[in-house]
Residue, then its C-alpha position, 0 to 999 in steps of 0.5 A: x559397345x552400345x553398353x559402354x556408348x550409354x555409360x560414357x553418354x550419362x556420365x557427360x550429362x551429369x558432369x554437364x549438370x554439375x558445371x551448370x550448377x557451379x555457374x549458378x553458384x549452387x555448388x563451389x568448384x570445391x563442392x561445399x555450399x556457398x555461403x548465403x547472400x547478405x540480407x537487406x538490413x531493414x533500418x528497424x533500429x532508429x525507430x526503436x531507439x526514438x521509441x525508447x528515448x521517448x518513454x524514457x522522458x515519460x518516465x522521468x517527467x512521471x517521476x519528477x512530477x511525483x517528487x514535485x508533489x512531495x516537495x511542494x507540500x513539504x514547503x508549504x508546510x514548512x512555510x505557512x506552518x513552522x513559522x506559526x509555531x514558532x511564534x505560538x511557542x513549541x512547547x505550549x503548542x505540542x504539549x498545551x492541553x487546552x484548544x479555544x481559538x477564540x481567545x487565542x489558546x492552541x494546544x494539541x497536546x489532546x489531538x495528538x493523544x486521541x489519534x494515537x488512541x484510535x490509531x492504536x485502536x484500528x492496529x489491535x482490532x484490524x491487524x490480527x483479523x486482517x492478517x489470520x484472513x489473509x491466511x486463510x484465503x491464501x492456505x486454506x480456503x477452497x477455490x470456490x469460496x475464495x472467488x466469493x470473498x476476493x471480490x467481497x474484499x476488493x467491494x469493502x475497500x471500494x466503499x466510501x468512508x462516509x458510508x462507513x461513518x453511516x454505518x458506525x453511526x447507525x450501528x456501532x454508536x448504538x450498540x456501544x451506549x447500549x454496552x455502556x448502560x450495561x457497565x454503568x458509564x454514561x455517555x453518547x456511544x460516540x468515544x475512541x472504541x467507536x472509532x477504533x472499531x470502525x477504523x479497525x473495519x476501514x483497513x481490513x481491505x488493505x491489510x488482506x489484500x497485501x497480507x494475502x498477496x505477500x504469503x502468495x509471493x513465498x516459494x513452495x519450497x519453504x512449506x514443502x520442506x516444513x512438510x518433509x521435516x514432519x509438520x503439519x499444514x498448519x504449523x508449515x504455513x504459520x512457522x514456514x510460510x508466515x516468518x518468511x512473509x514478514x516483510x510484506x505483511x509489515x508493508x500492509x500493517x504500515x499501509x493500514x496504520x496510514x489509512x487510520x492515520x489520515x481519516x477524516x470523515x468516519x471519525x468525525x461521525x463517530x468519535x465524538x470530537x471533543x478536544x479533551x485527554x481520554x483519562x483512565x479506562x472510561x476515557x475510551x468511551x468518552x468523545x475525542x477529537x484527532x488531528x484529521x478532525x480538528x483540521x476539516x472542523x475548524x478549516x470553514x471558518x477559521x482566518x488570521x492565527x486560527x487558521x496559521x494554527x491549523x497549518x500547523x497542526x497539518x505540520x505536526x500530523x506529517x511529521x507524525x505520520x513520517x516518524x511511524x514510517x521512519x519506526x517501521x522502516x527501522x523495524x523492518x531493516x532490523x529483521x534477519x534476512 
């Protein structure tokens, strides 16, 4: 009997436990959990929305202010400058081959040639070492010397380009009369190869970093698949990896033929400035004078139609820098996906 007493006596007690439990509202008379209190929303939602209207307007103004730039240079342009040449003539301004402003004669017909000359200079001396150095410091070169020449590259692009023309005028210039006295052609070493050649170092920075940063940016996949079909390493990066790279290594080829186009100051020091046609093979060493240079020579001094006619000699440098980028946009649209 005291057995039984003691059974029923637990049994109330858990049965008084289990209803003291439903009344806090740990268990529902069903015996399944409650479901939660709802949480205090913390009003969190405001603050991010004005966070986010705010960067929005930032962003906007940036590029509104970006667009403004381009504008307002492009009316400038146009409006001090294509006025100019209408009135010197089209034809006798881009094609007249003689530049004396003092007695009112202005043809940039030699300009025009002599920064194609040194641009395309620049091109086939810069591009292919820039580019094979850009493949060397992505695919082969050791981790250890890679720290060593990554900074080296970022140093040359730091360097201003009056140091540069120093060094093409105390070295390049130098060395190219002394190569000249050897082949028989007279001259002061100051001549499109000069300026080429220093050029050509100018833009290696730009060409290496975004080369390097292009053939970085292919997937593995495409070289460890080269390697699965039986290539070698260097056939996998330089016909797997480099063709799928194309298009930013045209991006840093346009970048580095921007770079020639618009420098001024080197190719002053080391390019002679002489507003003459270069003729034949000896025409490249001989002085010659770009776009760029005919405007910072003659800006200082000029006023009235001489300096209406360096505004538009500025109108004619950026609508030539504009049909380079227009060519190779279309070259790069052109290219298979």
């Amino acid at each position: 009997m005291k057995k039984d007493t003691d059974i029923k006596s637990n049994i109330g007690k858990l049965s008084g436990a289990a209803l003291s439990t439903v009344g806090r509202g740990v268990l529902s008379p069903s015996g399944a959990a409650p479901s939660p209190a709802p949480a205090r929303h913390v009003p969190a939602r405001g603050r991010s929305r004005v966070g986010e209207s705010l960067m929005r307007i930032v962003f906007t103004v940036a590029a509104l202010a970006s667009i403004l730039c381009v504008l307002l240079i492009c009316l400038f342009l146009l409006v001090r400058g294509v006025p100019t040449i209408g009135v010197i003539g089209p034809l006798k301004f881009l094609t007249g081959t003689v530049w004396k402003p003092g007695s009112d004669i202005y043809g940039v017909a030699p300009m025009i040639i002599g920064s194609i000359y040194v641009t395309a200079g620049a091109v086939v001396t810069g591009v292919p070492i820039g580019l094979l150095t850009a493949v060397f410091m992505a695919k082969f070169c050791p981790q250890g010397l890679h720290r060593l020449f990554s900074p080296a590259v970022a140093l040359l692009a730091g360097i201003p380009s009056v140091v540069y023309g120093f060094f093409g005028l105390v070295v390049l210039v130098p060395a190219i009369r002394d190569f000249m006295r050897h082949v028989g052609i007279d001259g002061s070493g100051k001549s499109v190869v000069t300026a080429s050649l220093l050029l050509g170092m100018m833009i290696l920075p730009t060409i290496i970093s975004v080369s390097e940063a292009a053939i970085r940016a292919v997937p593995d996949s495409y070289y460890e698949g080269a390697l699965a079909l039986g290539a070698t390493h260097e056939r996998a990066v330089f016909f797997a990896v480099l063709p799928a790279a194309k298009s930013g290594i045209l991006a840093a080829v346009i970048l580095g033929v921007g770079r020639s186009i618009g420098e001024t100051m080197a190719v002053i020091m080391v390019a002679g400035n002489q507003a003459l046609i270069p003729e034949g093979l000896k025409g490249l060493f001989k002085g010659v004078r770009t776009l760029t240079a005919n405007i910072v020579l003659e800006m200082g001094y000029s006023a009235d139609m001489h300096r209406k006619a360096l505004i538009a000699t500025a109108v004619v440098l950026f609508v030539f820098i504009l049909i380079i980028n227009l060519l190779f946009s279309a070259m790069k649209s052109r290219q298979p996906v």
